[in-house]
Each structure stands twice: as C-alpha cells, then as structure tokens.
C-alpha positions, 0 to 999 in steps of 0.5 A: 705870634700876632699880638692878639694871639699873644693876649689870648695866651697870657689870659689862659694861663691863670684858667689852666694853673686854677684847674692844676691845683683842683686837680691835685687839691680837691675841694672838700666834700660838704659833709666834711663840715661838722654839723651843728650840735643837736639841741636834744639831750639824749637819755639814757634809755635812748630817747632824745629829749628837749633840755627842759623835759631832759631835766625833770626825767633825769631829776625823776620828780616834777616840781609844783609850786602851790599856795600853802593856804587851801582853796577848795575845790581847786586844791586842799588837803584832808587826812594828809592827802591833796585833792582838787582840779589843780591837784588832778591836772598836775598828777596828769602832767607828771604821769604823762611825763613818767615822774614823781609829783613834789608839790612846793608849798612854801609860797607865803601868798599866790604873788610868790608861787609866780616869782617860785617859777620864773625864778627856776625853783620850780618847773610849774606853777598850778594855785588857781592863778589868773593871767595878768600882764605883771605875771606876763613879765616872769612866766609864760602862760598854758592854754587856760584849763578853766574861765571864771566870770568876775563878781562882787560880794557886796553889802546891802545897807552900805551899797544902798547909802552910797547908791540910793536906787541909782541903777546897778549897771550904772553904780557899777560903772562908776565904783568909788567905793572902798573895794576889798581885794586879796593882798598879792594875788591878780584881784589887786591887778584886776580891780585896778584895771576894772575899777579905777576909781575904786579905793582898794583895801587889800586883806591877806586872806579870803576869809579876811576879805569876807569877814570885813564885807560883813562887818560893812568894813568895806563895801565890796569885795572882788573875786571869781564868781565861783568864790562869791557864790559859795559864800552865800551857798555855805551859809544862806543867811548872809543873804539878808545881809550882803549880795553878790553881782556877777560880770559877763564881760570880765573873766579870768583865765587859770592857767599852768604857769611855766618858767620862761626858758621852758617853750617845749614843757610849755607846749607840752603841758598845753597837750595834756590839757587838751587831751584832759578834756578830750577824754571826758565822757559824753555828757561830762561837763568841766566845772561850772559855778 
C-alpha cells in the first residue's frame, strides 16, 4: 500500500467508527426535551389563564382600593350604596371578570390607595386618581377613562392687591402667590411642576382648601376644572367673591391604577374601558364639566 493510500485509510477510520456509534446509539428526537413550563394556570373549569386573572377568579372577589372621603360625581355613598363614574367602571371590570366586587376604603388620603396597590394589597386602584411621574414609580397606569383641564378658584380682592390690572395669562405665568392644594394627592405634584414659584399651602380636605380661599387665607386654589366649577355651580354667590380660571394647556389624566406585576389584568382592564365607551348610544356623550 503507497504512503498515500495509507494516510487515506487512517483518516477514514475516526468517519467509519462515528457512523458505528450512530448506528447502534441514535440521537434522541428533539421532542424528547422537556417543554417549558406554561406560564398560564389552568383553572378548574378548564380555562387557561394568566397568573394575575388566575388569582382573582380563584380568590372569587376583586379588590379596589378607594379614598374613604367621597368625591361626587366620581364615587359617594347614600343610603349605604356606592355610586359614580368610578363606581361603574369597577362593577364593569369585576362583571366582565365574572367575580364579586370588594371595594377597600381604608386609605387615609388618595396618596395612600396608590401605595394600597403597589404594595399587592389591592389589585386596583380607582379614586379619581391623576397619573404622575411619582406614582409612575409604584403602579402601572390604564388607558385614561377621563381628561379634566386644570383650574383655579381664586379670590377676587386678594388676587387684585397682588396683580393690580396686570394681564391674567401673565399674572399666571409668574404665580408666586400662596397657592392652596390637596395634602397627598397628584395636585402637590402638579402645582410643583405648573407653578414653580408658587408657595404651596397643603390642606387635608377640598372642603378645607375651599373655606381657606374664601377666608383669602390663600390666594388660590388647584384643582380640575370640574371641582372648580362646582364650587360656584353649588352656591352662585361666591361669585362675587372668588373666580375661577380654567388652563387649556394643562390636564390630567384619571386612570385605573394597577400593581406592577400585573401586565395581563393591565391589558385587561384597558379592554374594558375601550368596550365602555364603545357601547355608549349615539348621541351619549362622557362627562364633560
């Protein structure tokens, strides 16, 4: 045998063992590896669900966490019965889960139904709340169910001895005055943001807040347009006293507030306020102050 043939030989011989050992040992089928665990819990009745709808459907009751002051038309109670736009979209979110309703109303201030929900005490959030970039940090935010423009409740006298006849748009762009806000609640963060120069002046209730602008305790006070407006609306007197000023370039956005492991009751309640206003009758309108 040539050297060459030789060579040829000694190479071959590893190819020829290999195919030996496939032969007797074939390789394992790929459906042999075990498949990933599914992340769906599978219910009872058969359904496959996510972890986060898993756990309300088996606990059988949704829980909402809520101010426990009242803030018509959003929700109040009479005669032992909750009502309000609030009120609706959770009975909608539970009823389209097929579940009880438990609403939580332990929280001491609006601040404190947030921290409920990121802290998984609670799996909703619903309490006229306004996205902020602090709450952004704890919960995740639904699609907004409703838009209110900011405003002012200003008294007259005061207002007039800080800014003379100083134009409005300018007197508001450089507020300094003492501005009055809710305690705990987004206003704090909003009238930071919108009124920098401001001296803010917290009160612990809206009713508080309303009595100090008339007592000129403060020169102002912040809030949506829709509470502004029904200050005056409620008791058409005041106007001769204080004033309100609605913002067209500032607005705030209620949203269902949502823990922050729970992407899927997220998406979820997203689609219920999408179908809500999908099935309002032609000429319905939402709430508009």
């Amino acid at each position: 045998m040539s050297s060459h043939r030789a060579w040829r030989a000694v190479l071959a011989a590893p190819v020829v063992l290999a195919l030996g050992l496939l032969a007797a040992h074939p390789v394992q089928a790929a459906s042999a590896v075990p498949p990933a665990a599914s992340p769906l819990v599978r219910m009872a009745d058969g359904r496959l669900l996510a972890p986060d709808i898993a756990r309300i459907v088996e606990r059988g009751e949704l829980v909402v966490a809520m101010y426990q002051i009242d803030s018509p038309p959003f929700y109040a109670q009479k005669d032992g019965v909750l009502s309000g736009i609030d009120i609706d979209l959770a009975r909608a979110i539970a009823g389209e889960l097929g579940v009880k309703l438990r609403f939580d109303r332990s929280s001491a201030s609006v601040d404190a139904v947030v921290e409920l929900v990121g802290n998984g005490q609670a799996d909703l959030g619903i309490s006229r709340l306004g996205r902020t970039l602090r709450r952004s940090q704890m919960v995740l935010f639904s699609t907004p169910y409703l838009v209110l423009g900011h405003a002012m409740l200003i008294h007259r006298v005061r207002f007039a001895e800080k800014y003379g006849k100083q134009p409005l748009k300018e007197a508001m762009r450089n507020f300094e005055g003492p501005l009055g806000v809710i305690a705990n609640t987004s206003w704090v963060e909003f009238a930071r943001r919108d009124f920098p120069a401001a001296k803010l002046q917290p009160y612990p209730s809206w009713q508080a807040l309303v009595d100090a602008v008339r007592r000129g305790d403060v020169l102002a006070a912040y809030r949506d347009e829709l509470a502004v407006r029904e200050v005056l609306e409620q008791d058409p007197r005041l106007a001769l006293s204080l004033r309100t000023v609605t913002f067209t370039d500032a607005q705030t956005a209620l949203s269902v507030m949502v823990g922050v492991r729970d992407g899927t009751l997220l998406s979820f309640v997203n689609e219920v306020i999408a179908s809500q206003a999908k099935r309002r009758k032609p000429g319905e309108r939402s709430v508009k102050p």
